[in-house]
N, C-alpha and C positions, 0 to 999 in steps of 0.2 A: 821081633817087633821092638821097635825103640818107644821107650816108656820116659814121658815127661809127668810134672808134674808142675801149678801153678802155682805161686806162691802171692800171698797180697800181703800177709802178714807175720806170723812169726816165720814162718817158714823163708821168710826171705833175710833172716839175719841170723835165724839156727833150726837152719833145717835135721840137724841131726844125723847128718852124712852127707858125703864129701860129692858132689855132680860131677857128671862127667862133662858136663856143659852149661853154663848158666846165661840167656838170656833176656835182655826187657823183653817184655811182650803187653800185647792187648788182648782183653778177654770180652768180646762183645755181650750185650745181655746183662752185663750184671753191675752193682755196684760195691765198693769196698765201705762197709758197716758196721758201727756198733749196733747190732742188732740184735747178739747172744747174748744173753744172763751167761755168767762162767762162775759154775761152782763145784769145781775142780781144779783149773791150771791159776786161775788169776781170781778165785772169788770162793766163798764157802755157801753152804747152802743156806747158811744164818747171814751170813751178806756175800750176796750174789755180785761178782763184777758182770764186767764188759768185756765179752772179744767180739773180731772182727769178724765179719761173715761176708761172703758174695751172698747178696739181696736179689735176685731177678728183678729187673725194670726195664720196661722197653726203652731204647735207646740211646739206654746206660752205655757205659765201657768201663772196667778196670784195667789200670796198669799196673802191672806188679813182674814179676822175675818168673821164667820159664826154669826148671831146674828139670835135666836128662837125667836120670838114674841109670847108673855103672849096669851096664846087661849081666855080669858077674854075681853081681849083690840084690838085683831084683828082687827075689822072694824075702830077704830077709829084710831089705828098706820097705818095701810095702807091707811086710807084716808090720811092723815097725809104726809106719806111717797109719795106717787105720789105729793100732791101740791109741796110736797118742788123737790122732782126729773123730775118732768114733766113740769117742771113749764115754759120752752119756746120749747119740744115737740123733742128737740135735742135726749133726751136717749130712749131709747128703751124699756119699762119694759118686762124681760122673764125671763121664769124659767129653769133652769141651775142647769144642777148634778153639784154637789161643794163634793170632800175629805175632808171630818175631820180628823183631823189630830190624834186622835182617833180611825180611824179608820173605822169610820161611811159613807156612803155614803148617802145623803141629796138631795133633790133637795128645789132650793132657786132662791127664786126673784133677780134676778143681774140688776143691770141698766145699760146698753150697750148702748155706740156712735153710733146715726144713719150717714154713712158717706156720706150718700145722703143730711143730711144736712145742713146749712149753717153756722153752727157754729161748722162743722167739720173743721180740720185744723192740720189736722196729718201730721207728717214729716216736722215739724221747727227743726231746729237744737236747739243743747241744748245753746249753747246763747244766739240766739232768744227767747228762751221758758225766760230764766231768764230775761233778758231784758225787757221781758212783766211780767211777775211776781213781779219783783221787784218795778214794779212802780205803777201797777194797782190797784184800792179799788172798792169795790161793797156796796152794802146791807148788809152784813155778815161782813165787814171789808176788811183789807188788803187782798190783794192777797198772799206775800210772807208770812201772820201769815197761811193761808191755807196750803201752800206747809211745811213751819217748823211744823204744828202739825204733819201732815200724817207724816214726814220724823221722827219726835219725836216717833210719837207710834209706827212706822213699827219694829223700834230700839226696844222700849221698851217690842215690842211682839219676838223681837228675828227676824223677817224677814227682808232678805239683799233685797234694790234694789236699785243695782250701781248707776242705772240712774236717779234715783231720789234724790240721795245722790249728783252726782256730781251737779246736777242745783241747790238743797242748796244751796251747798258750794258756785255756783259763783252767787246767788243771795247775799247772805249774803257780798261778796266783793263790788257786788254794790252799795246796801244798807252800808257798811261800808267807802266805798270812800264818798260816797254823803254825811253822816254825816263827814268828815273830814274837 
């Protein structure tokens, strides 16, 4: 069986092994979100950041990078892949028909917000979200280098999303005030 997986956010800039195939896809059903408190990779439990989640919403879509895992390395990228995405039991792993943008229709491991749990926190507004990103650091680093890679590669793949672009932009103002 060929094993993909979705990627909307870090994973589509350091997935942490090498695909045997990488491409755009659409992921119907959900949307790309600051929805998770992260206090682990990008936030502490004394200040909680921001990562990204697929949200379930009806007749949402995300776009983000379809990544193949090497049939070779399977067991050891999926053990891999759950420590680092399971790692406080927040996301959800399921498998999800994902469009290639090829053409292909796939199904693929997507890590989905569980909203039951406690490090759900959908519907801050986009100031809030910035406000908490721009100051937050975790295990992984800055919070706001998280949000500027995703927003760098979504560009660099050709995929718009507005809302991710505007909390950038007013991250980068806070961060720009505070060094002034």
């Amino acid at each position: 069986m060929t094993l993909w997986v979705f990627g909307y956010g870090s994973l589509m800039w350091n997935p942490e092994f090498d695909p045997a195939e990488a491409v755009t896809a659409t992921l119907p059903g959900y949307a790309r979100s600051f929805c998770m408190s992260s206090i682990h990779h990008r936030g502490s439990v004394a200040e909680p950041g921001l990562v990204l989640a697929l949200d379930a919403m009806e007749g949402a879509e995300c776009r983000g990078l379809a990544l193949r895992i090497p049939e070779a390395r399977e067991v050891e990228i999926l053990a891999a892949l759950r420590e680092r995405e399971l790692v406080s039991s927040a996301y959800l792993e399921q498998v999800l028909p994902v469009r290639l943008d090829d053409g292909r229709e796939v199904e693929a491991l997507a890590y989905v917000v569980d909203p039951d749990h406690v490090q759900y926190c959908g519907g801050l507004s986009e100031a809030e979200q910035a406000r908490i990103i721009a100051t937050a650091h975790g295990g992984r680093g800055p919070n706001r280098d998280y949000l500027w890679s995703t927003a760098d590669h979504l560009d660099a793949l050709g995929i718009a999303d507005p809302e991710l672009s505007r909390i950038a932009r007013l991250v980068r103002g806070i961060v720009d005030k505070s060094l002034a």
